[in-house]
N, C-alpha and C positions, 0 to 999 in steps of 0.2 A: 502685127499679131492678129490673128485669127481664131475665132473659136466658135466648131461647130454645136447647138447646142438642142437635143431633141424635144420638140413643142408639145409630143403627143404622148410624152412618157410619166407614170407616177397618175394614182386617183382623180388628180385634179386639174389634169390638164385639159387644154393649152392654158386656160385662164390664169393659172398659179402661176408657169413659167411668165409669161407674160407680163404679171404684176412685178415676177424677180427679173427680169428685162427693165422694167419701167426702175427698179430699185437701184439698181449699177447703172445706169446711165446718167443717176442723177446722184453717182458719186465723185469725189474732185477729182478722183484720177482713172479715167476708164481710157484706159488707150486703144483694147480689144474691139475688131470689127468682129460683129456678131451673125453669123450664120444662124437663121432660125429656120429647123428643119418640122415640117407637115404639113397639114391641111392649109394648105393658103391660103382660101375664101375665110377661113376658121379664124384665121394668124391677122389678118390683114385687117378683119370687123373689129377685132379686140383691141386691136393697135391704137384706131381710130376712134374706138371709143374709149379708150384711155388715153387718146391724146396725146400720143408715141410717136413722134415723128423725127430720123434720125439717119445719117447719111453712114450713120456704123452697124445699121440693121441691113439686113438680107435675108429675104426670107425665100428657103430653096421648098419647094411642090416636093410631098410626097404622098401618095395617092394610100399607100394602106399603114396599118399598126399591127404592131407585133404583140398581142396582147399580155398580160401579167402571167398569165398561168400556163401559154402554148409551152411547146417543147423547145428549148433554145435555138437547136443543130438545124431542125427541121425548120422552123421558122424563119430562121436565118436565106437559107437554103431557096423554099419557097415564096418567100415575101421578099424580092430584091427592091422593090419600091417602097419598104415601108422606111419610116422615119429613121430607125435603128440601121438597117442595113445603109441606106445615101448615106448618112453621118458617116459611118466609116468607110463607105466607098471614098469622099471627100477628105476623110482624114490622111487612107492609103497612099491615095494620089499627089497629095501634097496644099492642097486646095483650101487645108484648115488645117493649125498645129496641134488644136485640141478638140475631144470630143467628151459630150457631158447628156448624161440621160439618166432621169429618175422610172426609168420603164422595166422592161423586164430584164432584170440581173443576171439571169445564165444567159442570154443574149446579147448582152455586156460581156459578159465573160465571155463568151465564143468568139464572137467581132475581133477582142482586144488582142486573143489568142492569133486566132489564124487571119485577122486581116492585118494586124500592127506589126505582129512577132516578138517575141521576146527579145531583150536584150541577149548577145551575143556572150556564150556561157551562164546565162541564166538556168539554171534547173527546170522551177517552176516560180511564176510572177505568185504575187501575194497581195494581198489586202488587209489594211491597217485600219484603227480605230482609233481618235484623240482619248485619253484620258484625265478627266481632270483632277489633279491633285486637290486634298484636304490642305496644301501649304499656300494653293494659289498656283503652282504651277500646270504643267502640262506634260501630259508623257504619251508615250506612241505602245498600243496592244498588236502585234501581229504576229500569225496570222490569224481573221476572225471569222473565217468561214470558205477561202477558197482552196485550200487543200487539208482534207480531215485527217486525213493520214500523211506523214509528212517522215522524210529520212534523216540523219541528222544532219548531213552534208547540204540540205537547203534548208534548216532551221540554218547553218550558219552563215548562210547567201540572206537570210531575211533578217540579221543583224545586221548586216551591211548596209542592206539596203535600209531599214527603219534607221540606222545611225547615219545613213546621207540625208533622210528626208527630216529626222528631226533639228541636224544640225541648219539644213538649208531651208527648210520651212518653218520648223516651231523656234528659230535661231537660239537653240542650246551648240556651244560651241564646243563641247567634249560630251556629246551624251553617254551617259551611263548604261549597260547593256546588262541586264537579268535573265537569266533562265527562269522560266515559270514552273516550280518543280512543288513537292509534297514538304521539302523538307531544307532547311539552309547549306544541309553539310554538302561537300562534295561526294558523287556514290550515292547518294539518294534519287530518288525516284524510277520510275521503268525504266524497260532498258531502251528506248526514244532518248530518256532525259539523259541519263548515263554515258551512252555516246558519243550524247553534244555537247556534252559539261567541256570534254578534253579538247576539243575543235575549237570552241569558243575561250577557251582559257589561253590557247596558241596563236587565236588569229590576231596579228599583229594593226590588222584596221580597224579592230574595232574597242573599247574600254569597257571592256568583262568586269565585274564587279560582282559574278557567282550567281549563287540561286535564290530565287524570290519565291515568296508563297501565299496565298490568295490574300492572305491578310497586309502585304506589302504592294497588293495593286493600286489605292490610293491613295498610299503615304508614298514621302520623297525618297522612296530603295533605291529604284533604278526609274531613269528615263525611256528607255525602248526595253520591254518586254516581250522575251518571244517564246512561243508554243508553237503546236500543231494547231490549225483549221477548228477540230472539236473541242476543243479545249477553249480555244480566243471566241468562239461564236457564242456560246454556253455563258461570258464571263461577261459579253457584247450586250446578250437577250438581258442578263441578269441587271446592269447598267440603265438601258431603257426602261424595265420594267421599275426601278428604284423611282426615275421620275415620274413614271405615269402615275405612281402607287401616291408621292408627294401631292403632283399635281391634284388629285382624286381627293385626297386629304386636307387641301389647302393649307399645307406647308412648304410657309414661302419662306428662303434662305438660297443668298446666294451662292452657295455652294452648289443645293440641289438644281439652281437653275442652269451651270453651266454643264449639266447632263444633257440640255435639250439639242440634237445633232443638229437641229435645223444653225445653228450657232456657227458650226464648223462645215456647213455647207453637205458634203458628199463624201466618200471613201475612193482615192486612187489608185489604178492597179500600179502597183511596183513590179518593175522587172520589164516591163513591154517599153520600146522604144519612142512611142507618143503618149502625153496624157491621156488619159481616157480615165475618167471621173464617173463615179457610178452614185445617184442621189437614192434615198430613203422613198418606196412607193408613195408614203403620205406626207414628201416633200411638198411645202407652202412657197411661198412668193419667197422670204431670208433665205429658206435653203438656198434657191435656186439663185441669188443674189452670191450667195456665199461662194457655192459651187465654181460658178464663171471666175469669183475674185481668187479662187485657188488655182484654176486652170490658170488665168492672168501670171500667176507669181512662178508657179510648175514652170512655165514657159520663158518667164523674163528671169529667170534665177539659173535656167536649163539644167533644174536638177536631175534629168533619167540623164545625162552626159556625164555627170558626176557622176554617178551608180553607174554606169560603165566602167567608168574609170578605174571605180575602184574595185570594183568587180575581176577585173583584169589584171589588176595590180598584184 
């Protein structure tokens, strides 16, 4: 197992990535050889001085970054040497099964797009968010931000997919599937929600359980939650900002603490046929520990083969 992992992505790199390098390595079960993609001189002083020494690191040269704010397409395009672009030239080729970067997110998104491809009948790929239940458990938000506008026919491809990934990752073994609507009836809300009430009430892969409403996103309604992009992003920002608001206040409870993402590492595209893991800009050392241990499991569980599968089905 392989995974490529970019050193120069997120506020605080390489140093963070690195400390979350030094964090999985010195967990009991790292089977992962690690691809460490950027500044070599950069990657290799850090190493040493944190006293990283490891026959599962490799660290591949890449001479530029793709910075936080450029334009994704173009950057892409013209930066083939930067961190983000090798990562998935490596991923493409076969070279690494997974790739992982807290850098700039529509350059994630582009990469995942046109260098992995979508799974085979996929619409459009999605991106999910963990949410933590008020019970103790865990539920899946998607989508939260990679398509704003969304038809219903792939709101019903992104139950699929959130009901493979929560079965196979968050191990709930019949997840429960919600529509994120205004109102519980059936026939409620636009004509988006309206649509996909009757697709999702027919799809036989997945356990529809109706419509949910903002006030059922942190109680135990449903397990995977889906909306359109605007909607899951808006509900995402509002999430983070609950904690930061805690944190700032110093109310400590552990409910509020398991809002902190650095917890759950990174958000994976669903729908593209290699992991490709996308971290938070102001990912620390855990995320990045987290991240890899999720690429680790994506891969040793081959849950996008499953989301084919059933996709297909």
């Amino acid at each position: 197992m392989k995974i490529g992992l970019d050193m120069m992505g997120g506020d605080f790199a390489p140093l963070e990535a690195v400390k979350g390098v030094q964090l999985y390595l010195a967990e009991e079960n790292t089977p992962a050889e690690l691809f460490l993609i950027g500044d070599q001189p950069k990657i290799e002083q850090l190493l040493s001085e944190h006293k990283i020494s490891s026959g599962k690191i490799k660290v591949v040269h890449a001479e530029e970054v793709i910075d936080m704010h450029e334009h994704p397409t173009k950057a892409l395009k013209e930066k083939q040497k930067s961190s983000i672009a090798i990562g998935f030239h490596l991923l493409a080729s076969g070279k690494t099964d997974a790739f992982i970067s807290a850098g700039n997110t529509g350059a994630m998104l582009v990469g995942a797009l046109f260098s992995i491809k979508a799974l085979e009948g996929v619409l459009r790929p999605t991106i999910s968010t963990i949410i933590p239940k008020e019970n103790g458990g865990t539920g899946l938000l998607l989508d939260v931000g990679l398509n704003a506008d969304c038809k219903p026919e792939q709101l019903n491809q992104f139950a699929i997919m959130g009901s493979v990934y929560a079965q196979m990752m968050l191990g709930i073994e019949k997840p429960r599937v919600g529509l994120l609507n205004v109102g519980e009836e059936e026939g409620k809300g636009n004509i988006l929600a309206q649509a996909t009430y009757p697709l999702l009430k027919e799809n036989k892969h997945i356990n529809f359980v109706g419509n949910v409403e903002g006030r059922d996103v942190l109680i135990d309604k449903a397990d995977v939650m889906v909306c359109e992009g605007f909607t899951g992003n808006i509900i995402l920002k509002l999430a983070e900002t609950l904690y930061d608001i805690t944190n700032r206040k110093q109310i400590h409870h552990e409910y509020f603490d398991r809002f902190n993402f650095e917890i759950y590492g990174g958000t994976p595209v669903l729908g593209v046929a290699k992991p490709v893991i996308i971290g938070h800009g102001i990912s620390h050392a855990t995320a990045f520990k987290n991240m890899i241990l999720e690429a680790q499991k994506m891969i040793a569980k081959d849950v996008l083969a499953k989301m084919k599968e059933e996709l297909e089905n």
